[in-house]
Wavefront OBJ file of the C-alpha trace (Angstrom):
o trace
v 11.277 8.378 -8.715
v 12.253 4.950 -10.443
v 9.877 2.947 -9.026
v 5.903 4.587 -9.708
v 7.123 5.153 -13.536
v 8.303 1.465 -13.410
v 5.243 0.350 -11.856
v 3.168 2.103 -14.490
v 5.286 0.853 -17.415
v 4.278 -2.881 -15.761
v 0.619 -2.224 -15.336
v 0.062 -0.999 -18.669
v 2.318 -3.925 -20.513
v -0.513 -6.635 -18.594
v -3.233 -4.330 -19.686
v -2.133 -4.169 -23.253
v -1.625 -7.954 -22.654
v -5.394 -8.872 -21.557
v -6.462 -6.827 -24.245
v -4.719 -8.856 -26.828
v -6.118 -11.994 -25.547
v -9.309 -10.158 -25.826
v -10.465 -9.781 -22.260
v -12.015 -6.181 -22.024
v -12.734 -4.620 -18.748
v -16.607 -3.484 -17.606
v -15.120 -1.133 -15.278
v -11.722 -0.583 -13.614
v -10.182 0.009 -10.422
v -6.182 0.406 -8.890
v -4.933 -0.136 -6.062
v -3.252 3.303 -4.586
v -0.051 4.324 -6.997
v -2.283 1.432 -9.297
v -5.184 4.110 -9.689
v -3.265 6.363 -11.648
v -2.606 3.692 -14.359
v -7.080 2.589 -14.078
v -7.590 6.199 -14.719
v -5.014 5.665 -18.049
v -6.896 2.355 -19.021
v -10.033 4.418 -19.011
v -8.324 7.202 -21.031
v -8.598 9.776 -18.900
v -4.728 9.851 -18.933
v -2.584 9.484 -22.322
v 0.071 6.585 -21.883
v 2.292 9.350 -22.314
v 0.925 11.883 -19.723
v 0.500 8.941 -17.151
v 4.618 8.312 -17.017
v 5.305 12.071 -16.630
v 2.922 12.200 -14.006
v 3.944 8.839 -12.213
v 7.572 10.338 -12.596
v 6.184 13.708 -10.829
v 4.590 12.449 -8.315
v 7.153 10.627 -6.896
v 9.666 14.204 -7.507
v 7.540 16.147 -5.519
v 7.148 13.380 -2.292
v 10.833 13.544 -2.708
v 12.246 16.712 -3.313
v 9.497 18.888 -1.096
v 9.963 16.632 2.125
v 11.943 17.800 5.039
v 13.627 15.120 7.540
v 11.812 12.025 8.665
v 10.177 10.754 5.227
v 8.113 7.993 7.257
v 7.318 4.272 7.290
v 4.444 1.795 6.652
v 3.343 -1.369 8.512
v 0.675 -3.727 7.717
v -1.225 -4.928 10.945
v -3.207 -7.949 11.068
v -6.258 -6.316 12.581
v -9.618 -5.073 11.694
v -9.643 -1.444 11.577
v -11.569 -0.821 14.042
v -9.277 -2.238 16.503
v -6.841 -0.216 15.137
v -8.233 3.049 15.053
v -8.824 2.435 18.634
v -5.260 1.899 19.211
v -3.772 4.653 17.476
v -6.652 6.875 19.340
v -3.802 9.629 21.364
v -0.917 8.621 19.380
v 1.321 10.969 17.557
v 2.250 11.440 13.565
v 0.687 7.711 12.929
v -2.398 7.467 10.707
v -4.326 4.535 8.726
v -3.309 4.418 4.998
v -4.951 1.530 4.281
v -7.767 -0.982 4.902
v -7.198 -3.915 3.097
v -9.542 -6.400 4.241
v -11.620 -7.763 7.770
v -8.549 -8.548 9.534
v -5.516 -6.647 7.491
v -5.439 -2.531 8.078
v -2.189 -0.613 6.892
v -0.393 2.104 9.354
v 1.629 5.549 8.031
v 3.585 7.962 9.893
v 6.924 8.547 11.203
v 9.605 5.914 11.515
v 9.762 6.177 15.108
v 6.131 6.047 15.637
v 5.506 3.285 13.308
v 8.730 0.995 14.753
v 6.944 1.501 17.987
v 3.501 0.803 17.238
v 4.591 -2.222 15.756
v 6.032 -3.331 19.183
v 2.994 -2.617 21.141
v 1.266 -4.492 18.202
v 3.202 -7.418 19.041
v 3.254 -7.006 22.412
v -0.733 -7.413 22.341
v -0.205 -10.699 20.024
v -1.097 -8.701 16.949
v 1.360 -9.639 13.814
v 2.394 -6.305 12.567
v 5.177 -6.330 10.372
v 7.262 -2.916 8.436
v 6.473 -2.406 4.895
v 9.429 -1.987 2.785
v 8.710 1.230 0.906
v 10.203 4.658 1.258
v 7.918 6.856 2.814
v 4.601 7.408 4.214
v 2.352 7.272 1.651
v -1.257 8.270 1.666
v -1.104 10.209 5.245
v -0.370 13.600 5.739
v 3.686 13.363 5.990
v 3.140 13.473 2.069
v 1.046 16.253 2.254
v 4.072 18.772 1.427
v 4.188 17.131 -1.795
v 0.324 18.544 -2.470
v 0.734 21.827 -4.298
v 3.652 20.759 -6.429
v 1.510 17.620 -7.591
v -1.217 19.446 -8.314
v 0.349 22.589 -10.160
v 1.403 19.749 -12.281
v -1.537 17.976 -13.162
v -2.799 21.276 -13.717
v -0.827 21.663 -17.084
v -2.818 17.857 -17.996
v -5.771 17.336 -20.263
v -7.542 15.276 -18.522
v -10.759 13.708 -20.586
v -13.719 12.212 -19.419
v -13.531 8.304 -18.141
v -14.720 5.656 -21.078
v -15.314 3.448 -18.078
v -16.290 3.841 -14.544
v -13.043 4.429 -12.709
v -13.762 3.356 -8.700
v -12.134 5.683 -6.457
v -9.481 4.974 -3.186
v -10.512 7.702 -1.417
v -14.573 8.023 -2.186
v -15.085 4.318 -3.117
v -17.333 5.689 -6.030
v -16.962 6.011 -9.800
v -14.489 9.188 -10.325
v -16.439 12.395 -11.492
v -16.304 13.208 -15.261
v -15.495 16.936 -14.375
v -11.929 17.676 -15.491
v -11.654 20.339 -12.288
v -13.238 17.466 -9.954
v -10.781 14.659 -11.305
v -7.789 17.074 -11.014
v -9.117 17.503 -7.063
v -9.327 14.022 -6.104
v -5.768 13.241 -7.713
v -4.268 15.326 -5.393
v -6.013 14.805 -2.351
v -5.570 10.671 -3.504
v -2.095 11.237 -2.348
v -2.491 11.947 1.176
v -5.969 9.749 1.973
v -6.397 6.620 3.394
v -7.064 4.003 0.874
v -10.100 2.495 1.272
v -9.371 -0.992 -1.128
v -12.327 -3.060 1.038
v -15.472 -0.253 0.397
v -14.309 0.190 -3.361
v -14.411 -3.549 -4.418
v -17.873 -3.798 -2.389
v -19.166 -0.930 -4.508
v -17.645 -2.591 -7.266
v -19.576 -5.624 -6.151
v -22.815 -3.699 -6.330
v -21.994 -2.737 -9.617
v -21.872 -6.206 -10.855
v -18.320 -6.703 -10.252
v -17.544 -10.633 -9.921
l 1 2 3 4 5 6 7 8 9 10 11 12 13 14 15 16 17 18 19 20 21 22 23 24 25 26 27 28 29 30 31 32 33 34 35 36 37 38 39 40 41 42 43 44 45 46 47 48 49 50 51 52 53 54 55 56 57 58 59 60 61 62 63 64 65 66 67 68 69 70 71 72 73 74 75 76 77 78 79 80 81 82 83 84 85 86 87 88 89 90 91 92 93 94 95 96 97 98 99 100 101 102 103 104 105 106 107 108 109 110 111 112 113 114 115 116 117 118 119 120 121 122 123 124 125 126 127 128 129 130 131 132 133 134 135 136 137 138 139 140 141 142 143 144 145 146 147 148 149 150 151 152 153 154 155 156 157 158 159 160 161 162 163 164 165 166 167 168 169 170 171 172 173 174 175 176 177 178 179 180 181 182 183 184 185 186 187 188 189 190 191 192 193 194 195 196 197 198 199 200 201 202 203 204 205 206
């Protein structure tokens, strides 16, 4: 509850920063929680409507879950090889695919801490992610209706810039109902950080 308004506060101070020094962005993109502050640069969110939301977001992970909030651990494997070896397994999902040889697991604490055993035991580095829950898989998912009843009371205005998406790995939609959609269903979806920056490629990105 602390930390994703923090966060925000952070990301904004370097935008306002790179702005001052005149370096102006062609389009934008953030990295999961980081989206919600792109979507701000682009002014689809006020400053002031992003820190109420950052602050809500976290409240409703919190305050709607029930037991085991979950853990994280990044595995240094493609995620391919990964999906493979999760194939069977219980509450353990991808949340994130960082890169050719660096995929990010989410699920329960036991099934994580175990996973990361057999990781090891295979001669795979996997290694627990210090965060405190598990984000972006469907032990969040609680936290959907709250989050969205929320955003529901935001104005939301049409992006300046094109906004690349975790989830779609595509410019956001300009529809206010659309952008509202893919908010909340950015908070239990896999992040997919290596297909937005290679349609950000496409786009010119450099």
């Amino acid at each position: 509850r602390v930390a994703q308004p923090a966060m925000g506060t952070a990301d904004l101070a370097m935008f306002h920063l790179l702005n001052a020094l005149g370096i102006k962005p062609d389009m934008l993109a953030g990295h999961s929680y980081g989206e919600y502050v792109a979507l701000c640069a682009a002014g689809v969110l006020s400053q002031e409507d992003l820190i109420s939301l950052s602050e809500a977001r976290a409240r409703c992970i919190v305050e709607s879950g029930r037991g085991d909030h979950g853990a994280m651990a990044a595995v240094n494997a493609g995620v391919a090889a990964v999906e493979e070896f999760l194939k069977g397994k219980g509450d353990v999902w991808i949340a994130n695919v960082y890169g050719p040889q660096q995929t990010v697991i989410s699920g329960s604490r036991r099934e994580v801490e175990e996973a990361v055993k057999r990781f090891g035991d295979l001669g795979i580095q996997a290694v627990r992610i210090p965060v405190s829950c598990a984000f972006h898989s469907p032990m969040v998912s609680h936290a959907s209706e709250p989050l969205k009843a929320f955003i529901s009371r935001i104005r939301l205005k049409t992006p300046r810039l094109k906004v690349f998406s975790n989830v779609t790995a595509r410019p956001y939609p300009e529809s206010e109902e659309l952008m509202a959609r893919q908010l909340v269903q950015h908070l239990v979806s896999r992040v997919d950080f290596v297909g937005q920056m290679e349609a950000m490629y496409k786009e010119g990105a450099r």
